[in-house]
N, C-alpha and C positions, 0 to 999 in steps of 0.2 A: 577254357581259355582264360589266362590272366587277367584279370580288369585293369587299368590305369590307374596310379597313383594321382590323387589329387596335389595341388600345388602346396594345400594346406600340409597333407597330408607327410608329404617330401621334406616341407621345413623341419616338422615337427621330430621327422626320423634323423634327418641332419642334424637338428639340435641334441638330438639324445648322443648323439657320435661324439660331439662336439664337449657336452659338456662334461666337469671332472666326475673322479668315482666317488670323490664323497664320503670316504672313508671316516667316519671320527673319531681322531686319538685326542688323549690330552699331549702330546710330546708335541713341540713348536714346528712349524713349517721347517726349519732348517734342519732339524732334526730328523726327520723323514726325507728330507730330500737328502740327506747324507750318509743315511745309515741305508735306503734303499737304493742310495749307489755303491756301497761296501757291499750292501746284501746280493744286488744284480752282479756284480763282478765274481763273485762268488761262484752265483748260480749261473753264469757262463762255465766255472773252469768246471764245476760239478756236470754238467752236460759235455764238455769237453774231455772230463776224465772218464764218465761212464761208456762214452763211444771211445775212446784210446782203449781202454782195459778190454771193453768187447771185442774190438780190431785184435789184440793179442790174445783174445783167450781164442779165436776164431782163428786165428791164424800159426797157432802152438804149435811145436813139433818137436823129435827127438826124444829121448829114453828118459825123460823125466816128463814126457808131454801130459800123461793122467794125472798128476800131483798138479803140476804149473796148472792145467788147463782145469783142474777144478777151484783151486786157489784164487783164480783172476775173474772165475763166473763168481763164487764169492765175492769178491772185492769189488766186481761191479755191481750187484745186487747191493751192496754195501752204500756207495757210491751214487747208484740211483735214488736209494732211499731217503737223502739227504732232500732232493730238489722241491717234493710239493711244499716240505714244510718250509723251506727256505722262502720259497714264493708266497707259501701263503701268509710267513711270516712279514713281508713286505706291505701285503694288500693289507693286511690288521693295524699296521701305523699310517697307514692312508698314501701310499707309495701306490707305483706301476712296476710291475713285474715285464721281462724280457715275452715278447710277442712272437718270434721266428728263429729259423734257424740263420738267418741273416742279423739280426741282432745279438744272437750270440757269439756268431763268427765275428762281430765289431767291436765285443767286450770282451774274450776269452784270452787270459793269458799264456793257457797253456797249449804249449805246438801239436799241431797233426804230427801225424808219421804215416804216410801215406806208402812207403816201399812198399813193393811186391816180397821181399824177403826183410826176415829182422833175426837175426839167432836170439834164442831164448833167453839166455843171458842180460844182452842189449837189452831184451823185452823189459826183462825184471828190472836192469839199473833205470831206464827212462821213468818205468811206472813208480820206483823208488822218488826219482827225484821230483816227479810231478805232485807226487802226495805230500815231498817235504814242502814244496811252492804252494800247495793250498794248504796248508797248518798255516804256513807265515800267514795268510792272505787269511785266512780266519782270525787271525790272532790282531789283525792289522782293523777286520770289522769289528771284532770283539773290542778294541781301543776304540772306535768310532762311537759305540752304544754305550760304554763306560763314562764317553762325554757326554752325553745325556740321559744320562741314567735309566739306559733301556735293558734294563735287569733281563725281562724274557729272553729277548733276545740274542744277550750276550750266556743266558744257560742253558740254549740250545747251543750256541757256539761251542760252549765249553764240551760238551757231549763232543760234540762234530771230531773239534782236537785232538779227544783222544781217541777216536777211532781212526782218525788221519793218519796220527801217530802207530798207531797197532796194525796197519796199513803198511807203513814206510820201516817197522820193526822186520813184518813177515817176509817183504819183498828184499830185503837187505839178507836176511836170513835164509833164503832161498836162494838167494843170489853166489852166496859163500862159495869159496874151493874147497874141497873138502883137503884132508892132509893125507898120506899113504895107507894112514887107519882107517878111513872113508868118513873122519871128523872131522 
């Protein structure tokens, strides 16, 4: 049977709730509070794009479905990979990282697609233009860490970019008509 909390006991565990994480950087208060709100925005659309790409590779179909549907588990293995380091990069400058899927859903910019159908096509252009919207939004934190010259930060960003970018290359590329030649 559980014993009861003493009254001491209850403050002491409320106080640990209560008080900050205590991170210690040398970069200013503003500086972490603004680079780990570029960073969390981020690491919303990155949990927002890694369940969109899963949604479409889950949900692929038609005579290019084995290419597209190993392409997009790619691109969200891709995709996922991004998130701890994102976070832990936040916690390292003395920031708070995203808690729920409810906090993500309040900072994420990029849209659900919730249909029961999408043709393949469609699949590719949305995941196209989500990947262009998180480069800017990388590019946009990357200026954020520039103003305070949070170097790490900003060369994992640069990494991030271009795999954004090699991302929004393949899915453009897949995307193609081919011409009567089948190029």
């Amino acid at each position: 049977m559980a014993k009861k909390l003493s009254a001491a006991k209850k403050e002491t565990l409320k106080g640990r709730r209560l008080a900050p994480l205590g991170t210690p950087t040398d970069l200013p208060a503003a500086a972490t509070k603004d680079i780990s709100a570029a960073m969390n925005g981020v690491l919303a659309d990155v949990f927002a794009l890694y369940i969109k790409t899963k949604n479409f590779h889950w949900h692929m179909s038609g005579p290019h479905f084995r290419d597209y549907h190993l392409l997009l588990d790619e691109q969200s293995d891709q995709v996922f990979a991004m998130a701890d380091p994102i976070a832990e990069r936040v916690r390292k400058i003395g920031g708070q990282t995203l808690k729920s899927i409810g906090d993500i859903a309040r900072t994420k910019r990029i849209a659900d697609n919730d249909a029961g159908y999408v043709e393949p096509s469609d699949m590719l252009a949305e995941l196209q233009e989500d990947n262009k919207n998180l480069a800017a939004a990388l590019r946009e934190a990357h200026n954020v860490c520039d103003e305070y010259g949070d170097i790490a930060t900003a060369s994992l960003i640069e990494v991030w970019i271009d795999e954004t970018e090699r991302r929004t290359w393949f899915l453009f590329e897949a995307g193609r008509r081919g011409d009567s030649s089948g190029h």
